[in-house]
N, C-alpha and C positions, 0 to 999 in steps of 0.2 A: 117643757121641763120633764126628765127623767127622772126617776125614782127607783134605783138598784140595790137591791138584795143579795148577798155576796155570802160564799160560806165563810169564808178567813179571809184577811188582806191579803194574801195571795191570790184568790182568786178575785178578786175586787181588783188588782192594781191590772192582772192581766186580761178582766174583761174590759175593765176602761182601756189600757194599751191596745186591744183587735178594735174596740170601737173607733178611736181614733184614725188607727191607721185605715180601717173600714172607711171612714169616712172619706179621708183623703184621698184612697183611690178611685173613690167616687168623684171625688170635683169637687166636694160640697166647701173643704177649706184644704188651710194647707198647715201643716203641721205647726210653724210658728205664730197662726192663731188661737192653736187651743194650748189650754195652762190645768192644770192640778194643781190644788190648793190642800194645804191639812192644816191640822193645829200645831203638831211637832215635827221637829225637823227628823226625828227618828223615824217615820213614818216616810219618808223617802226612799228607803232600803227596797221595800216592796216593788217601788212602781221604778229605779232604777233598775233590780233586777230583769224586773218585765220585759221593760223599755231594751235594753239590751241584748235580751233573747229573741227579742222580736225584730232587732234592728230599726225600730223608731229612734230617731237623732233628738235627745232632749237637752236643756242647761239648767242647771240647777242655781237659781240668786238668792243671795242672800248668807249661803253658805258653801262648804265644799260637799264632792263626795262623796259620801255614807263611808266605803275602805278607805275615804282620805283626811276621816277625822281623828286626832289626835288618839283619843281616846280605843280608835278602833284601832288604830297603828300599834298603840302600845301594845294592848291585848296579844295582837298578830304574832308582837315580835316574841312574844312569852312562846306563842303556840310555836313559831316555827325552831326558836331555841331549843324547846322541848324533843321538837319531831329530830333535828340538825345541829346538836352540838357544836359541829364545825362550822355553823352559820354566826359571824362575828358581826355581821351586819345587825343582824337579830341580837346579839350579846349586846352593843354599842348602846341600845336605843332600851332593852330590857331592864339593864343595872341600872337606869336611871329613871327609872320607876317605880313604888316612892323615890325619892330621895334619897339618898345614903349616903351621901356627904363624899360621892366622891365626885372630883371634880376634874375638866377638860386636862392637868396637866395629869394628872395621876393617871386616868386612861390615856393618854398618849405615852407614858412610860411605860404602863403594863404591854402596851401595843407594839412598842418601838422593842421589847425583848422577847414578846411574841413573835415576831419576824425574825430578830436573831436566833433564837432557839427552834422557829417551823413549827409551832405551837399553837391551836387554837385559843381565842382570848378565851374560853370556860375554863380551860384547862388547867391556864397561867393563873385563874383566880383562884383552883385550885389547893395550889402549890403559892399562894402568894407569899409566904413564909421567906421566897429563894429568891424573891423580886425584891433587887438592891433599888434606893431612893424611894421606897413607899414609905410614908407614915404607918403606925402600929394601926393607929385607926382605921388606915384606907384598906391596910392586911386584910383586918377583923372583917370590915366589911366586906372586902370582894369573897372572902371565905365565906361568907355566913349565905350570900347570895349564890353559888357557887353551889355549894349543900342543900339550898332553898328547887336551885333548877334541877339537882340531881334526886330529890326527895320527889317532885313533881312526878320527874319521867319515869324511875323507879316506881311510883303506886298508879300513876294516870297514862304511860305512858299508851298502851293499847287500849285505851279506855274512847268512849266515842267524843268526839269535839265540843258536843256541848259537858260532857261530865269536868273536860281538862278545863275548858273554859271557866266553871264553875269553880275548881278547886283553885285556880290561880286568881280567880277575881279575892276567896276567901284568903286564903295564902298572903296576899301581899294586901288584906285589907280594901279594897279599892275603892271601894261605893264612898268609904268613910275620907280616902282623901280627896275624892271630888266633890262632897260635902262641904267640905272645909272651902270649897271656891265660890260657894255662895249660891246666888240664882243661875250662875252660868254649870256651876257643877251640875243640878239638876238635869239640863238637856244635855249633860256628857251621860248623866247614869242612865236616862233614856236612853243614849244610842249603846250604851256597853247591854244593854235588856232587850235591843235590837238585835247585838249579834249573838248571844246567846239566841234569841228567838232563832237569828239565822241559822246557829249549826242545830240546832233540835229540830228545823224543819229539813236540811242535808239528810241527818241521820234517818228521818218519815222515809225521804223518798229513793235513798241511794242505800245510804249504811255502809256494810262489808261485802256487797253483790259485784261492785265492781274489778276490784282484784284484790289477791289474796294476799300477794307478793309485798304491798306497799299496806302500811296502818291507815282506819280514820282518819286520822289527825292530819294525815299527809295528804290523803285523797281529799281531804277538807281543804286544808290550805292550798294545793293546785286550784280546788274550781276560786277561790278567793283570790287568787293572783289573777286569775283571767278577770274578774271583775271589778277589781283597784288597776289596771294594766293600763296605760292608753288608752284611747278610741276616737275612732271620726264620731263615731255616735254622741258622745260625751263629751258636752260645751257647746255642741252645735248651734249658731245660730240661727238656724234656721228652723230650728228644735220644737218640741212640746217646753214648756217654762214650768219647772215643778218647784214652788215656795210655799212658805208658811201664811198665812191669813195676814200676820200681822206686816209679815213685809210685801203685801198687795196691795195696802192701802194705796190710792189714787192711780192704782192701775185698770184695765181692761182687755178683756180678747170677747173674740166672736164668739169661742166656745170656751169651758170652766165645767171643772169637773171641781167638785167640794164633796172629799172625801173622807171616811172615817166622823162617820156621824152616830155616833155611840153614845152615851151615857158613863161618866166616869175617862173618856177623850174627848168630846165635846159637845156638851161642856167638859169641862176636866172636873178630875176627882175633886181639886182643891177647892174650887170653888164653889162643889155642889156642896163641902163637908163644912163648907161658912157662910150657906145660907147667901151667899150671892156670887146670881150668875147673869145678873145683867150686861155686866162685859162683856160675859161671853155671847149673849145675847146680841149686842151690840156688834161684837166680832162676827157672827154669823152674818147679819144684816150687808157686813162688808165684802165676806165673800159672796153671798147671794147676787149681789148687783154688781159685779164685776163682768158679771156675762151679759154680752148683747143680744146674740143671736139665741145660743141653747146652754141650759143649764144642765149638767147633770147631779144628782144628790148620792151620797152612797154608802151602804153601810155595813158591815159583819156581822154573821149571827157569832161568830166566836175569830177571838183574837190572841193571839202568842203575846206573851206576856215575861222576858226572862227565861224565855223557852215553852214554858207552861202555858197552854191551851187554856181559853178560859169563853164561857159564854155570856152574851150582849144582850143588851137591852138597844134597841133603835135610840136616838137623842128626843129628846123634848122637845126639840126645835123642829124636827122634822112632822110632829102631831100637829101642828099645824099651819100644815098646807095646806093649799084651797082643796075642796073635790073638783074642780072642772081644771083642766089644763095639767096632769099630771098624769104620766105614763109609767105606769109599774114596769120592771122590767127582772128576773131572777135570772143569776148566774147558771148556768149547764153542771157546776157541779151540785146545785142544790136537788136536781133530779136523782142523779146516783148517791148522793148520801143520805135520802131519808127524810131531808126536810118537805114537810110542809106546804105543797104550793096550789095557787087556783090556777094556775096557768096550767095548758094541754102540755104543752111543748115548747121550752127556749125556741128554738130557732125558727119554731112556726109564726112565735111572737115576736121577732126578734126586731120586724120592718114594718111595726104597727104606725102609722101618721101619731103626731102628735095626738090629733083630735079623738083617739081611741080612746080606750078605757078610761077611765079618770080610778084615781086611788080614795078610797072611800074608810078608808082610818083603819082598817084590819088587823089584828095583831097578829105582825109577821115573824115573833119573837117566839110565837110556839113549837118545837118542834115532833113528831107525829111519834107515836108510841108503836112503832113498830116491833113483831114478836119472833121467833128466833128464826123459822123460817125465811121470814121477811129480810132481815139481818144477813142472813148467808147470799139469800141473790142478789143483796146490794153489791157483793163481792163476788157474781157468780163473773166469767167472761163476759167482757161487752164487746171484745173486739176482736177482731175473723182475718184471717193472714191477707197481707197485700192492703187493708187498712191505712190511710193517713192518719198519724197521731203529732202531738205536739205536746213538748215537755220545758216546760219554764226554765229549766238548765240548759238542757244539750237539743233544745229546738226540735225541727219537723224530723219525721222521718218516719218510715217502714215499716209495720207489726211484721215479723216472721213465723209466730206460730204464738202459742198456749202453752201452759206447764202446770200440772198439777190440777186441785179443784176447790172452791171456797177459798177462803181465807187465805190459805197458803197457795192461791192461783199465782203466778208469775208468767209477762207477757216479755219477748225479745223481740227488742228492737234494733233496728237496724237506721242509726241517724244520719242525717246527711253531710253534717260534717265530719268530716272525716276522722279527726281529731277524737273524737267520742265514739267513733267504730259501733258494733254491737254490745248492747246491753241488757244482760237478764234482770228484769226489777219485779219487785212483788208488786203486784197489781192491787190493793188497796192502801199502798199508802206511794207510788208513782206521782200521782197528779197529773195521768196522762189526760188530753180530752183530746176528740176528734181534728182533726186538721182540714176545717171544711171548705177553708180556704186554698191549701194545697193537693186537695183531692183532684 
């Protein structure tokens, strides 16, 4: 049994992803017998991303996804409306979120005088006033939404992806009408607090470094289209199996990763806030014994939350584990950012036998009070030209040199797809790590 220490799910989803694929290249299994397990299906996003960056082939049961859920779709369509007015595809799928009472015959007439006029459908809701066969009602509304996208783009339009995301969740309400859908709204507001999480982590490691010429908004929605896009990797069956706990019951693999073991995730808030968590309890007990072979356990000292960074408590469930038969293990980013560890060295410890260390109940939730000095060389250079590095977007590639010093250090890189070319990024919020593998 492992026992992983992660700085955010980001870094948890892509140390599970090297381990696996580590493994694999070993002999030890094959990729469609190990599985990821969480409590929310929101909680897919992470290790989707990973899994894709890295080219592990996984399938998602149970649900679709993460860009192929409803709720993410809508958002999308807001965003790419915003960025492409001439985007009718984005218009089609946006006015019909809320509801506004217009209905398939009414956008097929606004569309069918769009074409005769060479008119994008924003344009036409515009002007709906000149569109013969509408209702006054259908007017009103395509006008009002119309003004709605053009108020957007007017105050958000260069604004970073997670801000536009925020003003259009508020804007059109949204939290409150997936509310209205009951227990299933709940995990739709989960994954809309997911992709806000996603563009606040975009803006950490990209921002405006990459070209000047195109907005946020736009550089956002690009790396988003490669990620909802096809892929051999996506549905594989021969994949990693990434599901929720409760749709594992009576299953099994050789290896089980049960992830996001937090306090207020899981258990979940709700039911530590009513005094019972024995279900969850119970839940836990199910993903535990799913694995035959090796377990791994794993958790965040801090989690994105709606965008917002926040810090963890370990789960309750994980206090007690045995002390024998349990292998500590810390992520490589918890070195460079300050936390806390007994460990010499990630990688010196990284191929310990099971039968090492055993975990002895430590509180791995403190983290170290380091002083300003300290703070600056966490950000001073760690990496030297001709360096293998590796970046959870745009993959392995290159270091070509250093720029600048402390905080505002920035490292260029040169990636190997080609697609992603050279990139200047600020080296503390990157999420570069060594590529020890590609070295």
């Amino acid at each position: 049994m492992v026992l992983l220490t992660a700085v955010d799910e980001r870094d948890e989803a892509q140390w599970i992803t090297r381990e696996f694929s580590s493994r694999r290249s070993r002999g030890d299994w094959e990729f469609q017998d190990m599985a990821v397990l969480y409590r929310t299906n929101a909680q897919s996003r992470a290790f989707e991303e990973a899994m894709l960056s890295a080219g592990v082939p996984y399938r998602i049961v149970g649900a679709t996804g993460f860009y192929e859920r409803r709720e993410v779709k809508d958002l999308i369509a807001y965003l790419r409306l915003i960025a492409n007015p001439h985007d009718d595809e984005a218009f089609l799928r946006a006015v019909s979120v809320p509801r506004r009472g217009l209905g398939e015959t009414s956008l097929a007439t606004l569309g069918r005088f769009a074409t005769q006029w060479g008119k994008p459908l924003l344009e036409m809701a515009r002007t709906a006033d000149r569109v013969p066969d509408l209702r006054p009602n259908v007017r009103d509304g395509l006008r009002r939404f119309a003004e709605l996208i053009d108020g957007l783009s007017a105050s958000l339009g260069a604004a970073s992806p997670s801000e536009v995301l925020n003003g259009v969740v508020k804007a059109i309400s949204f939290e409150e009408v997936l509310k209205a859908e009951g227990a299933e709204g709940e995990d739709r507001i989960a994954n809309v607090e997911e992709l806000l999480t996603s563009a606040a982590e975009w803006s950490e490691e990209v921002g405006q470094e990459e070209e000047e010429r195109v907005t946020p908004l736009q550089q956002f929605l690009a790396r988003t289209a490669l990620l909802a896009a096809p892929d051999d990797v996506k549905g594989a069956s021969s994949g990693v199996t990434l599901m929720t706990l409760h749709t594992a019951k009576g299953l099994e693999w050789p290896v089980v990763a049960l992830a996001g073991m937090e306090e207020g995730l899981f258990p979940t808030r709700r039911a530590i806030d009513a005094g019972d968590v024995e279900e969850e309890r119970r839940l836990c007990y199910v993903g535990v014994t799913r694995a035959r072979d090796r377990l791994y356990l794993s958790w965040a000292k801090a989690r994105r939350w709606g965008g917002k960074r926040m810090e963890t408590m370990q789960s309750r469930f994980l206090k007690v584990l045995p002390a024998q038969g349990v292998r500590e293990e810390r992520t490589s980013g918890l070195f460079s950012s300050g936390w806390q560890s007994r460990g010499s060295n990630y990688y010196r410890n990284r191929w310990r036998p099971d039968e090492g260390e055993a975990w002895t109940g430590d509180d791995l939730s403190a983290p170290t009070t380091a002083g300003a000095d300290d703070q600056e060389n966490q950000v001073a250079p760690r990496y030297v030209k001709g360096e293998r590095v590796r970046h959870n977007t745009f993959g392995s590639g290159t270091v070509l040199g250093l720029l600048g010093s402390g905080r505002n250090t920035k490292v260029e890189v040169k990636f190997d797809n080609e697609e992603f070319g050279s990139k200047l990024l600020l080296l503390p919020k990157t999420g570069l790590e060594r590529d020890w593998e590609g070295a």
